[in-house]
VMD Tcl script that builds the backbone (N, CA, C; Angstrom):
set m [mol new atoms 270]
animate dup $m
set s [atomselect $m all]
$s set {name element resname resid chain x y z} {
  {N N UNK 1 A -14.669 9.504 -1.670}
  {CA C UNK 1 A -14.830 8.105 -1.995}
  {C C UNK 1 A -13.890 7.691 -3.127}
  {N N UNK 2 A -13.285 8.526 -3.767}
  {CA C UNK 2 A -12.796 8.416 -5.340}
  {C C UNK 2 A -11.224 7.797 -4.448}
  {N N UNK 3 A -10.700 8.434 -4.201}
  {CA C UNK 3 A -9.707 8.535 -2.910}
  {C C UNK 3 A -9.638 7.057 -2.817}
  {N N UNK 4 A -10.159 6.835 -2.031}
  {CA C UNK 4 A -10.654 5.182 -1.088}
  {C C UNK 4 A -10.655 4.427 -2.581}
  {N N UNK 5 A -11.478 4.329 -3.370}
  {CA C UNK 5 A -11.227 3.605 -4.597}
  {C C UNK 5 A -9.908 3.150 -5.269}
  {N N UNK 6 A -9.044 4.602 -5.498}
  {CA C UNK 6 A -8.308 4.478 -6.304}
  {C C UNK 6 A -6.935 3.793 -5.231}
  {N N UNK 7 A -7.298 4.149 -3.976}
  {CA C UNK 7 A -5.965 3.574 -3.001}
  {C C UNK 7 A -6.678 1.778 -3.013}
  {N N UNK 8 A -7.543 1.520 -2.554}
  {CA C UNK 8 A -7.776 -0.066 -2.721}
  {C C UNK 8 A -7.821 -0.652 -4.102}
  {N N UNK 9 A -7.817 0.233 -5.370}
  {CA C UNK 9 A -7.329 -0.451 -6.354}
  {C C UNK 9 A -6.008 -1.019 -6.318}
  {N N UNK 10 A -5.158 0.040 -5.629}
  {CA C UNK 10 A -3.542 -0.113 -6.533}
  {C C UNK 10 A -3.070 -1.458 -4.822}
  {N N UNK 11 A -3.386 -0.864 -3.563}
  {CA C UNK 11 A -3.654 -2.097 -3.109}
  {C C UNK 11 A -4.045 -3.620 -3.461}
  {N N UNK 12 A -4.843 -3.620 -4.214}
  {CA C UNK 12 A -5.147 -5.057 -4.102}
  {C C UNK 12 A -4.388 -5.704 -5.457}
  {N N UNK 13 A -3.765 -4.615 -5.962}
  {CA C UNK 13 A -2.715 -4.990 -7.285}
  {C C UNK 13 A -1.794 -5.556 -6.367}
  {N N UNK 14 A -1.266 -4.479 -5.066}
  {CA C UNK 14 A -0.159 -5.251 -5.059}
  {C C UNK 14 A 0.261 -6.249 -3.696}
  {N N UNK 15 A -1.697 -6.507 -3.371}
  {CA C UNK 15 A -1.106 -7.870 -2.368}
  {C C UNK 15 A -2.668 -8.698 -2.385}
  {N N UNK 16 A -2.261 -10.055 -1.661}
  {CA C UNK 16 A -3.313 -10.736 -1.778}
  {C C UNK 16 A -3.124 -10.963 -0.312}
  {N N UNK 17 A -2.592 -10.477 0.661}
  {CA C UNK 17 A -2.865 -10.405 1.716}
  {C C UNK 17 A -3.394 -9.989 2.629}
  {N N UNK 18 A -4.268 -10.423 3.235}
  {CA C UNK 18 A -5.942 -9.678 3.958}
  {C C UNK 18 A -5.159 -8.652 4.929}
  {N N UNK 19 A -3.939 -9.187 5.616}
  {CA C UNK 19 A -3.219 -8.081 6.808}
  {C C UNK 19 A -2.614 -6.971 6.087}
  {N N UNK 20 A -1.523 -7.245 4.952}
  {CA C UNK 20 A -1.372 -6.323 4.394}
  {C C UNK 20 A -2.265 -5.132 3.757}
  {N N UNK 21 A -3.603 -6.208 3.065}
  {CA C UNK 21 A -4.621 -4.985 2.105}
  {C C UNK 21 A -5.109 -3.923 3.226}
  {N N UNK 22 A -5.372 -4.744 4.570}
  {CA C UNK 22 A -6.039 -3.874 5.669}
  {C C UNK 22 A -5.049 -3.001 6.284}
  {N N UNK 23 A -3.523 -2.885 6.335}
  {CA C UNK 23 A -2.757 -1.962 6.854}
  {C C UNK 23 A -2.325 -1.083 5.154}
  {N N UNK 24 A -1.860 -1.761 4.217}
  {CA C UNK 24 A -1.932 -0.337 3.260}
  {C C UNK 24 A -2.979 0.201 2.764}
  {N N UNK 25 A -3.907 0.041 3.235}
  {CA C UNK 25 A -5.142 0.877 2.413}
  {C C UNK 25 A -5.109 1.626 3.542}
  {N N UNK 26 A -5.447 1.431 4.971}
  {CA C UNK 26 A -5.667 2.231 6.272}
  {C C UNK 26 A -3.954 3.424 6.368}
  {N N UNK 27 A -3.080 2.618 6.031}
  {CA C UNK 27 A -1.910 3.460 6.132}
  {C C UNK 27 A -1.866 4.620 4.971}
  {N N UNK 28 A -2.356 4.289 4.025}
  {CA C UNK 28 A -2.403 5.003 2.900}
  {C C UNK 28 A -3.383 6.406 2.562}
  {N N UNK 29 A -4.604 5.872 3.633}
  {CA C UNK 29 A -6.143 6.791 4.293}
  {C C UNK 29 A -5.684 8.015 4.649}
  {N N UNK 30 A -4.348 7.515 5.707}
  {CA C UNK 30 A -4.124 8.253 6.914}
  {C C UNK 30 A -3.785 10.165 6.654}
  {N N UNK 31 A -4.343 10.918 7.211}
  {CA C UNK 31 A -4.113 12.238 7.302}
  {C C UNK 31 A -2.670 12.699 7.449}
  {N N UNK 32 A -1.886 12.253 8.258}
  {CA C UNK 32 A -0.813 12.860 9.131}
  {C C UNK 32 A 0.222 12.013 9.270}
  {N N UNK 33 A 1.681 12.348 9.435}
  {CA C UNK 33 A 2.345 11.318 9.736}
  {C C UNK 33 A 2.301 11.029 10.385}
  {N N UNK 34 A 2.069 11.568 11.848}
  {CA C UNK 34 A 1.976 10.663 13.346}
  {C C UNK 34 A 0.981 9.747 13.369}
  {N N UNK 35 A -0.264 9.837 12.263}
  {CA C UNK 35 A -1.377 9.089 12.229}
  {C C UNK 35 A -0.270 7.323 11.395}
  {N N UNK 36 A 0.218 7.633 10.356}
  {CA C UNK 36 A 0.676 7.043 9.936}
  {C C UNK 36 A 1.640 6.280 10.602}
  {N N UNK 37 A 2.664 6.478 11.548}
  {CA C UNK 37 A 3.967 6.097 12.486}
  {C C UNK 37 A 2.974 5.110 13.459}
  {N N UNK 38 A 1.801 5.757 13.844}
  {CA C UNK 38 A 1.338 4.635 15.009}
  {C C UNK 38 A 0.872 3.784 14.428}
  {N N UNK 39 A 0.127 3.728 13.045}
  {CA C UNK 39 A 0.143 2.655 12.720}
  {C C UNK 39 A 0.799 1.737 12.267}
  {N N UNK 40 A 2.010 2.311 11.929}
  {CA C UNK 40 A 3.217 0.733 11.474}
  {C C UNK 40 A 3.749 0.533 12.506}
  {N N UNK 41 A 3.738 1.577 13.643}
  {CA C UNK 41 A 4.184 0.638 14.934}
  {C C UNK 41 A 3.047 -0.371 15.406}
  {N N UNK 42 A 1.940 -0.032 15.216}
  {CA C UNK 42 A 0.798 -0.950 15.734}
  {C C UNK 42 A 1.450 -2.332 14.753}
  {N N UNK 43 A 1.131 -1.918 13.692}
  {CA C UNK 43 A 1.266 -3.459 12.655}
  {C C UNK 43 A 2.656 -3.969 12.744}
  {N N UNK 44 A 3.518 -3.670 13.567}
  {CA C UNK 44 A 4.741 -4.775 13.880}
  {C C UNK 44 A 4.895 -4.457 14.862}
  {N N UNK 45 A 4.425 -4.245 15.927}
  {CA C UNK 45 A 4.269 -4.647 17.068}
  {C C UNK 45 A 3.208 -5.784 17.174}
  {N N UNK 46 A 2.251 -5.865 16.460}
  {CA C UNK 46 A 1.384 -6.813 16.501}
  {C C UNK 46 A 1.923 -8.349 15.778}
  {N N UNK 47 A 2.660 -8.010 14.560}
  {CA C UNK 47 A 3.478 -9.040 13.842}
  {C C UNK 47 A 4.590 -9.488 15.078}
  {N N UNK 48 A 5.465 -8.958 15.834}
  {CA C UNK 48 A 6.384 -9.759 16.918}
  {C C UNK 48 A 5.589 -10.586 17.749}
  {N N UNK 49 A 4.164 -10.211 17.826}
  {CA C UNK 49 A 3.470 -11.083 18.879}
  {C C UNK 49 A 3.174 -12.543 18.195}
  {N N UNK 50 A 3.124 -12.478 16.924}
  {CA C UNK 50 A 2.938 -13.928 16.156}
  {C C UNK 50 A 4.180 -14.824 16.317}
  {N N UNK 51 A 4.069 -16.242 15.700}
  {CA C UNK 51 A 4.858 -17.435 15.994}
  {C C UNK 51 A 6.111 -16.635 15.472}
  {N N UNK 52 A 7.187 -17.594 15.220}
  {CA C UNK 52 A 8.005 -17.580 13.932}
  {C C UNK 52 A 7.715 -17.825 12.449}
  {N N UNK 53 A 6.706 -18.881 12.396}
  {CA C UNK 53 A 6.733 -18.887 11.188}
  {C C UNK 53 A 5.439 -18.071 10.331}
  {N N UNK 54 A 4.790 -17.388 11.091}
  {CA C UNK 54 A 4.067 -17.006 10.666}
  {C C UNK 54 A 4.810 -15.250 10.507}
  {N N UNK 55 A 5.664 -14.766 11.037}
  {CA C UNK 55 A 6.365 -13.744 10.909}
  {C C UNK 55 A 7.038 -14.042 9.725}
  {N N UNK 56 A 7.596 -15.244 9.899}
  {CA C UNK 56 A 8.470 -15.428 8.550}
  {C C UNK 56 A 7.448 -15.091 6.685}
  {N N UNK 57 A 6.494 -15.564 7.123}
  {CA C UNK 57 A 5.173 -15.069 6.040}
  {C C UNK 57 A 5.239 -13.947 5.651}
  {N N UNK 58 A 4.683 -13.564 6.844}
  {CA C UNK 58 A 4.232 -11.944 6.635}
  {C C UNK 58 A 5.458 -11.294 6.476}
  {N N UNK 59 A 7.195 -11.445 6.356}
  {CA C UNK 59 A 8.155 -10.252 6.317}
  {C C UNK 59 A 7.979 -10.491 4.474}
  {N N UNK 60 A 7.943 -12.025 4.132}
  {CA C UNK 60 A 8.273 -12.371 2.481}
  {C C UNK 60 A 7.244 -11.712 2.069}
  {N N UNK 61 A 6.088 -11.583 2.235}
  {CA C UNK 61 A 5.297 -11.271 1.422}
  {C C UNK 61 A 5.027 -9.392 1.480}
  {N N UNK 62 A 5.699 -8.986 2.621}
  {CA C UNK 62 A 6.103 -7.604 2.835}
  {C C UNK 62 A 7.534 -6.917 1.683}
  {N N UNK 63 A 8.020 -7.964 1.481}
  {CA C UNK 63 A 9.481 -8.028 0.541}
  {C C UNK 63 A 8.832 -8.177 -0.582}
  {N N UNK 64 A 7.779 -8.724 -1.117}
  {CA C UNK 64 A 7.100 -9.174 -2.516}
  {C C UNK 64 A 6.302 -7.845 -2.844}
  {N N UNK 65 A 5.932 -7.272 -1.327}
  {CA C UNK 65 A 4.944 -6.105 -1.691}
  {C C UNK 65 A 5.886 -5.065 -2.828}
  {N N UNK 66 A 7.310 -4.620 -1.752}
  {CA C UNK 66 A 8.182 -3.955 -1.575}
  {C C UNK 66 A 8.672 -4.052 -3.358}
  {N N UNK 67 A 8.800 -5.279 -3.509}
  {CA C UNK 67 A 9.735 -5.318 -4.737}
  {C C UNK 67 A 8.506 -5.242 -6.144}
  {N N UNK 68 A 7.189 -4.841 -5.819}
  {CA C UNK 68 A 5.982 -4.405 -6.956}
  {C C UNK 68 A 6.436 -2.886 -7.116}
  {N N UNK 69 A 6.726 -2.157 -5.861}
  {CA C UNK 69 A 6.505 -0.846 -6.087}
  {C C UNK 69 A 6.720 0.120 -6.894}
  {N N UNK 70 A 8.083 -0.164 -7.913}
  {CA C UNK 70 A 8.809 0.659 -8.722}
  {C C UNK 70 A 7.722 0.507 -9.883}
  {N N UNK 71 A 7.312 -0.939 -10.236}
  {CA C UNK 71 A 6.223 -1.163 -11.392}
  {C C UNK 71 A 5.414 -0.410 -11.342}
  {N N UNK 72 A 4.499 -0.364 -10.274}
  {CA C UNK 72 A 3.187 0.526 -9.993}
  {C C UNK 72 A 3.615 1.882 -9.776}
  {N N UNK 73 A 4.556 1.928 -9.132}
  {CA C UNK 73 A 5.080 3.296 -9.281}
  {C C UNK 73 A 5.382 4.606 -10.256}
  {N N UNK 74 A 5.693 3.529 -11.838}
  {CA C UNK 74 A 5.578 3.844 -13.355}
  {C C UNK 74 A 4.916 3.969 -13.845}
  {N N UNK 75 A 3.425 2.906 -13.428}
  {CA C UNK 75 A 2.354 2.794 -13.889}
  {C C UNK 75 A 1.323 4.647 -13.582}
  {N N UNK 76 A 1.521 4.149 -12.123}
  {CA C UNK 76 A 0.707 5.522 -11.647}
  {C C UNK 76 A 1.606 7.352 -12.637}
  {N N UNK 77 A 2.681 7.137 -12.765}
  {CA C UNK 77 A 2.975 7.439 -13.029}
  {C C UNK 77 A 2.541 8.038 -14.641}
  {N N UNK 78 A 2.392 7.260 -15.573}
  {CA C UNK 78 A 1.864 7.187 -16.686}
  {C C UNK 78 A 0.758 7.705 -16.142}
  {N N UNK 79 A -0.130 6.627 -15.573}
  {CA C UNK 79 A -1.314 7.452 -16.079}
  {C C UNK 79 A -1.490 9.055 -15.608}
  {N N UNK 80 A -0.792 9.219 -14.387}
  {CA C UNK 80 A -1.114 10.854 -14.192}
  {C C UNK 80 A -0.173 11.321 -15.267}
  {N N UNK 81 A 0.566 11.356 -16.300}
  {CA C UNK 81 A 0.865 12.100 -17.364}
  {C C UNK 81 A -0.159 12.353 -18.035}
  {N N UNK 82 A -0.393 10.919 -18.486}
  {CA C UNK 82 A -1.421 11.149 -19.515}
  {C C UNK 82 A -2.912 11.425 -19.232}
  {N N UNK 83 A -3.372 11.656 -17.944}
  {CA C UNK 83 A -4.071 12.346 -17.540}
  {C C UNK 83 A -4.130 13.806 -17.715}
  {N N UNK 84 A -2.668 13.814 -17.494}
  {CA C UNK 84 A -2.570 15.575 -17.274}
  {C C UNK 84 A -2.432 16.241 -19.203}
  {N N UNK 85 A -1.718 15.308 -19.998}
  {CA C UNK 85 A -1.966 15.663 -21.346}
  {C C UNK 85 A -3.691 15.667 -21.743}
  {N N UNK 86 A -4.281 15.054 -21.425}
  {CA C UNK 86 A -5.479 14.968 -21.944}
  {C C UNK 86 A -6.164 16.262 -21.225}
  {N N UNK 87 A -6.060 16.891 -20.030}
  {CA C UNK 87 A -6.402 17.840 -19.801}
  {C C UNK 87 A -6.080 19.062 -20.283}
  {N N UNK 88 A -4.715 18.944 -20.457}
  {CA C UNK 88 A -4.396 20.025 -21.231}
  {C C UNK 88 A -4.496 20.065 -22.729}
  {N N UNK 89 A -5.179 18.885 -23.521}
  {CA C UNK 89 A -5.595 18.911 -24.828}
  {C C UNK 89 A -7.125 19.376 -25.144}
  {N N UNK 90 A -7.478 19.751 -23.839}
  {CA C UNK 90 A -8.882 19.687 -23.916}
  {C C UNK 90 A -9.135 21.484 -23.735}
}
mol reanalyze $m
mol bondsrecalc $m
mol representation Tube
mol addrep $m
């Protein structure tokens, strides 16, 4: 459960989008890469079936996700340091 927590935390940091929160938290779940591959083929295969402009949405806000990552990426980062110092101070 800790798992599931800590992936829908850093999720919902970095979207406010109900399609996105529901494909990176589920993509993020996933065991395996083949588990993982069918699902981003599922989720844009399912995105080509939408209008234009609603594709046009969902790629920007896929680009907005994209361009959080290095931040959170530092972040997570930090804290598993300083996680790992505090363990080893202990």
């Amino acid at each position: 459960m800790k798992k599931f927590a800590n992936i829908y935390d850093l999720v919902c940091r970095l979207t406010d989008d109900r399609a996105f929160r529901a494909f990176f938290t589920a993509y993020l779940m996933t065991e395996s890469e083949e588990e993982r591959t069918a699902l981003s083929n599922r989720f844009w295969q399912e995105l080509a079936l939408q209008n234009a402009a609603e594709q046009q949405l969902l790629r920007a806000e896929f680009t907005r996700c994209f361009l959080k990552l290095p931040g959170l990426a530092a972040e997570l980062h930090e804290r598993a340091f300083n996680a790992a110092n505090a363990a080893n101070a202990a």
